[in-house]
Each structure stands twice: as structure tokens, then as C-alpha cells.
C-alpha positions as CSV (number, residue, x, y, z in Angstrom):
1,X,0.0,0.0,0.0
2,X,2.9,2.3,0.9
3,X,4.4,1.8,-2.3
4,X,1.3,2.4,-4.3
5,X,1.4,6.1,-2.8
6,X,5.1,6.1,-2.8
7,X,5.8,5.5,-6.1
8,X,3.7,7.6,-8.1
9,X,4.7,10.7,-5.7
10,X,8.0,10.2,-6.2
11,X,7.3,9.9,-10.0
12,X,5.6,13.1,-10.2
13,X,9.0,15.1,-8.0
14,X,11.2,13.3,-11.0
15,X,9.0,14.6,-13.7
16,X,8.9,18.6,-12.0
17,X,12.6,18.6,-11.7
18,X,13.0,17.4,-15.6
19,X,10.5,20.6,-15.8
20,X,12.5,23.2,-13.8
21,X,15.6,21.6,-15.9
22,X,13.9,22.6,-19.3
23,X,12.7,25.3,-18.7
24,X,16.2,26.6,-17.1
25,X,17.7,25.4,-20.7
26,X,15.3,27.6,-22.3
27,X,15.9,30.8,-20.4
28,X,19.5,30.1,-20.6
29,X,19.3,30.1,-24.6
30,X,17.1,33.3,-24.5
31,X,20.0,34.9,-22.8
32,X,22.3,34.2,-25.3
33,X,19.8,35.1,-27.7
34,X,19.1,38.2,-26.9
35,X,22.6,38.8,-25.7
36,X,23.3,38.3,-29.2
37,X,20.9,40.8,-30.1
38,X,22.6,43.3,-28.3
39,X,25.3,43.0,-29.7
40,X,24.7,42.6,-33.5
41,X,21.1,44.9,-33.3
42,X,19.0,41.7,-34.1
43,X,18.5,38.4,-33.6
44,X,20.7,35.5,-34.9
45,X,19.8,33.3,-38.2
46,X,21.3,30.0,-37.1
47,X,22.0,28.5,-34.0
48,X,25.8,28.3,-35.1
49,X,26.0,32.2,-34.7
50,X,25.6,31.6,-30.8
51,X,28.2,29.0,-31.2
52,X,26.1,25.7,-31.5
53,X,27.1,22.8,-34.0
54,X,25.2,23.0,-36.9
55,X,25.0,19.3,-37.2
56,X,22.8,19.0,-34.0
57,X,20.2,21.2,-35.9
58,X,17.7,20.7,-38.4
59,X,16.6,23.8,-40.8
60,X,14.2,25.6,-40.9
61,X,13.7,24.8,-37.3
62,X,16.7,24.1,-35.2
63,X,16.5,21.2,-32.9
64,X,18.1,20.1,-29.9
65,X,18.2,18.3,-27.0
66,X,17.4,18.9,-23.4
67,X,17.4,16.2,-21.0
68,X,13.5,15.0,-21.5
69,X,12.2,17.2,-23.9
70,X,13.2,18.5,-27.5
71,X,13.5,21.7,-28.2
72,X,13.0,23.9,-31.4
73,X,14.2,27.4,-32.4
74,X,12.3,29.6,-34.8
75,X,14.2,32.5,-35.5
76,X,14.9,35.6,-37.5
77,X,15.9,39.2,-37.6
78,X,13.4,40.5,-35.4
79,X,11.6,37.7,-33.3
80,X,12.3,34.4,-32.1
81,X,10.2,31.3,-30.4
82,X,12.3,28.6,-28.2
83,X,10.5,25.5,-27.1
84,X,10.8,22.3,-24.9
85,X,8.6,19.5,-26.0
86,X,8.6,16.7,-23.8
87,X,9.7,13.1,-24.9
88,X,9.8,9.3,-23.3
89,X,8.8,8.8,-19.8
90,X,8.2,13.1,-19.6
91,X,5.2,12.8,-22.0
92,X,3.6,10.9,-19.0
93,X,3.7,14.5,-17.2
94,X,-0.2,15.7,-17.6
95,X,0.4,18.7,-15.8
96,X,2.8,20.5,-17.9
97,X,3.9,19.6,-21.4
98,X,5.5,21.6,-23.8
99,X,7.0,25.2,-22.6
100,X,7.4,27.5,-24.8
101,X,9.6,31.1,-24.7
102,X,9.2,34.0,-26.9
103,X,11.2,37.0,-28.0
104,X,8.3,39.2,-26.0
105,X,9.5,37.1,-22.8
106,X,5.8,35.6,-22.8
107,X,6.0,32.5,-21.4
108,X,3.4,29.4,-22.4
109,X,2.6,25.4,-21.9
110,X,0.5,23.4,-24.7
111,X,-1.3,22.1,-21.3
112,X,-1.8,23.3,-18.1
113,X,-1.4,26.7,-16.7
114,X,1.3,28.8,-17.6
115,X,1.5,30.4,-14.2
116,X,1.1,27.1,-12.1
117,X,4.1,25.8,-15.0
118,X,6.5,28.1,-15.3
């Protein structure tokens, strides 16, 4: 009986800290986004600009991956949209799935509550 409590509560503590792990990626990589917008007056075309191995990435969306999710990079002069979609055991999280970081800073999930998520 313990174990059927124990187990699924400790399941759920794994899948937040593969969260706060994602989503840490994705605020790092906005920082270096938008630290190279600073200094080159706009946003970078390719991943490689912020010193990324092009072979890791895909065109026209750049992928990559972080821990237990895959992320994707939209970018161009003027905007960008980073985001973590969960993959194996995280796609069993059903309280936050894919987050998702914009040039604006605006912060969103594909389910769940923003606030509650990020």
C-alpha cells in the first residue's frame, strides 16, 4: 500500500525537476539570444551564430536536445520562439507539457497553466 502512494509521488517530484531543468535550458538560450541581439542589433539566423554545432540542428527549425524534452528554435531578424517539448517517460507529465519562450519574454505550456508551470 505504501508503495502504491510512494511510487507515483515520487514519479511526479522526478518529472517537476526534468520541468525546472527545461525550462532553465530555455531561459539560458534566451540569454544568449538576446545577448546576441545586443550586440549585433538583431537576432541571430542559425543557432551556429551563438556557437552551436550546426549538425545538431535541423533547418528551418533548429533542434536540440534537453534532457526529456526537444526543443526547437524559430528565428529571424526581429523575433524568435524557443520550445521544450517533452519526450519518453516526460510525456507521462499531464500537468505541464511543452513550454514554450518567446522573444516578448511571454511564457506558455500546450497544457496546463502557464503560471502554475512556469
Amino acid at each position: 500500500v505504501i508503495a502504491a502512494i510512494a511510487v507515483p509521488n515520487f514519479l511526479d517530484q522526478v518529472r517537476k525537476t526534468r520541468r525546472s531543468d527545461a525550462k532553465q535550458s530555455l531561459m539560458d538560450l534566451a540569454t544568449k539570444i538576446e545577448q546576441y541581439y545586443q550586440d549585433n542589433k538583431g537576432y541571430p539566423s542559425s543557432m551556429t551564430s551563438l556557437g552551436y554545432d550546426a549538425a545538431t540542428f535541423i533547418s528551418p527549425e533548429e533542434y536540440y536536445t534537453i534532457g526529456f524534452y526537444t526543443g526547437s528554435v524559430s528565428l529571424s531578424a526581429t523575433t524568435y520562439e524557443i520550445e521544450a517539448v517533452p519526450r519518453e517517460t516526460q510525456v507521462k507529465d499531464k500537468t505541464c507539457q511543452t513550454f514554450r519562450l518567446n522573444h516578448l519574454g511571454k511564457k506558455t505550456v500546450s497544457k496546463g497553466d502557464a503560471d502554475e508551470c512556469w
